[in-house]
C-alpha positions in Angstrom: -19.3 1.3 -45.3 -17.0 -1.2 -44.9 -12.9 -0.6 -44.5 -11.0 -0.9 -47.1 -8.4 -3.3 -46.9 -4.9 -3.1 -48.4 -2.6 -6.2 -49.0 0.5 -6.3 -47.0 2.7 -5.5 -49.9 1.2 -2.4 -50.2 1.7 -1.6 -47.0 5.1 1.0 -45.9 7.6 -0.9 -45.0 8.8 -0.7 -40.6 12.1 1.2 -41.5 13.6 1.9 -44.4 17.2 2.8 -43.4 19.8 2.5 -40.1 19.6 6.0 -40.5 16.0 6.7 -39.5 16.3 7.6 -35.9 15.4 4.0 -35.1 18.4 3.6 -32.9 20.6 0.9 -35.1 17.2 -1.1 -35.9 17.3 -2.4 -39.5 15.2 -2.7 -42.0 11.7 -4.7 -40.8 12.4 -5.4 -37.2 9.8 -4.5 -35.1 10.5 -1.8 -32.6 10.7 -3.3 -28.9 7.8 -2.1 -26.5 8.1 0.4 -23.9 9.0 -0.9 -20.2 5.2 -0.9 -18.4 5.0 2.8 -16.5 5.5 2.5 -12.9 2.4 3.1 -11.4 1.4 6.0 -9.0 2.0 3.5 -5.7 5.4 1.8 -7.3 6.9 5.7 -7.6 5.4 6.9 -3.9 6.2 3.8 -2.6 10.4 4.3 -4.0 9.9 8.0 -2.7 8.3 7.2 0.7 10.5 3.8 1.8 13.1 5.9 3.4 11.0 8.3 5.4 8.5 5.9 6.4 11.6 3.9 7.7 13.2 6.5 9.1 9.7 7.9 11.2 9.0 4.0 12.0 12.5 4.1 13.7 11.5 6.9 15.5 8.8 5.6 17.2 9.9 2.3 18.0 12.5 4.7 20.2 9.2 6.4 21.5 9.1 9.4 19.1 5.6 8.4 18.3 4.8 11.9 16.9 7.8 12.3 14.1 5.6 8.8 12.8 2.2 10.4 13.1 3.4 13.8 11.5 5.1 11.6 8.2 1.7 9.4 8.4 -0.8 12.3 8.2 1.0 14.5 6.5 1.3 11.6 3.3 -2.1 10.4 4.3 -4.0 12.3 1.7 -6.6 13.2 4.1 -8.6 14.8 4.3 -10.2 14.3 1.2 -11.8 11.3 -0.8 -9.1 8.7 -0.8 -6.9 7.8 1.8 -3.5 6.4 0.8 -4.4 2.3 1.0 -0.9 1.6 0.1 0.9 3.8 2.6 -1.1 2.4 5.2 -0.3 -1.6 3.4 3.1 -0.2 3.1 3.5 0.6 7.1 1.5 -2.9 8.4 4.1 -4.7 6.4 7.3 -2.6 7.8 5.3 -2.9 11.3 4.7 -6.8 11.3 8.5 -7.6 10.1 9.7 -5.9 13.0 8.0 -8.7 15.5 7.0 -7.0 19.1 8.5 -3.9 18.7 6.2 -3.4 15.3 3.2 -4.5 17.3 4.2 -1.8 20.0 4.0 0.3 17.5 0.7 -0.8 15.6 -1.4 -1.0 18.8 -0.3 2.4 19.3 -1.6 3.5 16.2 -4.8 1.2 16.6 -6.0 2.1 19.8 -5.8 5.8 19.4 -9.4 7.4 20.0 -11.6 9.4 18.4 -10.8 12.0 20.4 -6.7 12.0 19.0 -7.3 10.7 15.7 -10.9 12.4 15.1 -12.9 11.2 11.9 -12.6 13.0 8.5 -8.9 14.7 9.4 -5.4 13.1 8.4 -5.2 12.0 12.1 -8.2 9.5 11.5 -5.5 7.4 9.2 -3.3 6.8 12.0 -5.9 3.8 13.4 -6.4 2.8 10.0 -2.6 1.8 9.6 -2.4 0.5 13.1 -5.6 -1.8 12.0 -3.6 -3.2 9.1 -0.7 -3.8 10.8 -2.5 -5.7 13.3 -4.0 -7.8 10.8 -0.2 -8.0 9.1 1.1 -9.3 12.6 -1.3 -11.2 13.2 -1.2 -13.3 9.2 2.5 -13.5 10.2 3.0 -14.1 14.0 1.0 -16.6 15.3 1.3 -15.8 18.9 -0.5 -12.9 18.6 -3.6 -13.7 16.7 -6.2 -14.2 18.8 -5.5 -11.4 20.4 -4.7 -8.9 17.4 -8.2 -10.4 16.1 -10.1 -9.4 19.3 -8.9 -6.2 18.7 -9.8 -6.3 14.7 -13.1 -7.1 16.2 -13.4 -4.1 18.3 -12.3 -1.6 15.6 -15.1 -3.3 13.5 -17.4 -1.3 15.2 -15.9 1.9 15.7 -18.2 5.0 13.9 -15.0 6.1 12.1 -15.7 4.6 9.0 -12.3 4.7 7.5 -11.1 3.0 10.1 -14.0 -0.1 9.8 -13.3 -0.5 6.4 -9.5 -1.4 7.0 -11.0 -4.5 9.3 -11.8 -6.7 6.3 -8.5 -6.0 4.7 -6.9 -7.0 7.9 -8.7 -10.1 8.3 -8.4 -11.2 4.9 -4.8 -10.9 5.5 -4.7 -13.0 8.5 -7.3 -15.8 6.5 -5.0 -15.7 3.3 -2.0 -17.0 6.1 -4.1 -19.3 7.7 -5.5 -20.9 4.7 -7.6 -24.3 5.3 -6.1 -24.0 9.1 -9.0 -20.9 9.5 -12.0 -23.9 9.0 
């Protein structure tokens, strides 16, 4: 059965009065959309920028541990998803700060399995130290061939989380090399 269809003058009008709750719209104007909803990353991201600063600061000082507390503890591990943005969040914090992010990052990176075992929070510490390598190494060309040795390493480590940050990493580096990387 086919709809039936109604001619617009036969339709209700938008608004029939000032007075309808339409906030000072008048008659026929169309009501203006909703801003888009800030998505899930966009509100963790507002909530976690200070923090994540303040834990970064730390361990450029050293304090590696009030940085790998914050980073597991907003990890969402264990448990099906890692945070992918937390970790994108830290590489980029990591590579703006030049060699005292990279201290940081290969820190992060070359923790073993033994202090960052697979399947617990701790596993996403190497996972953001892979993207940040990859981060420092798209923006800092003096580190590049070494950051991507490294990349390479981690590509084959049996923590799987942590392999599947290598692609990211390098895709990063090949987006800032562009034709340069053939």
């Amino acid at each position: 059965v086919a709809p039936t269809l109604r001619s617009p003058a036969a339709l209700p009008p938008l608004v029939t009065s000032n007075d309808s709750g339409m906030n000072g719209r008048g008659r026929g104007e169309l009501p203006q959309a909703a801003p888009p909803a800030q998505s899930r990353y966009a509100r963790e991201k507002d909530v976690l920028a200070g923090p994540l600063l303040t834990a970064f600061n730390a361990a450029v000082l050293g304090d590696y541990d009030t940085l790998e507390a914050f980073l597991c503890r907003t990890s969402r591990l264990p448990g099906e998803h890692a945070s992918v943005e937390l970790a994108k969040g830290f590489a980029e914090l990591s590579a703006s700060r030049g060699k005292e992010g990279d201290r940081v990052a290969l820190h992060l990176a070359l923790l073993s399995p033994d202090h960052a075992t697979a399947t617990t929070a701790r596993e996403f510490l190497p996972m953001c130290g892979a993207l940040a390598l990859g981060a420092s190494a798209a923006k800092h060309e003096f580190v590049r061939k070494r950051f991507i040795a490294i990349l390479h390493e981690l590509a084959e480590d049996f923590r799987f989380r942590v392999r599947d940050m290598v692609p990211i990493a390098l895709a990063m580096i090949g987006e800032a090399m562009g034709d340069a990387l053939f």
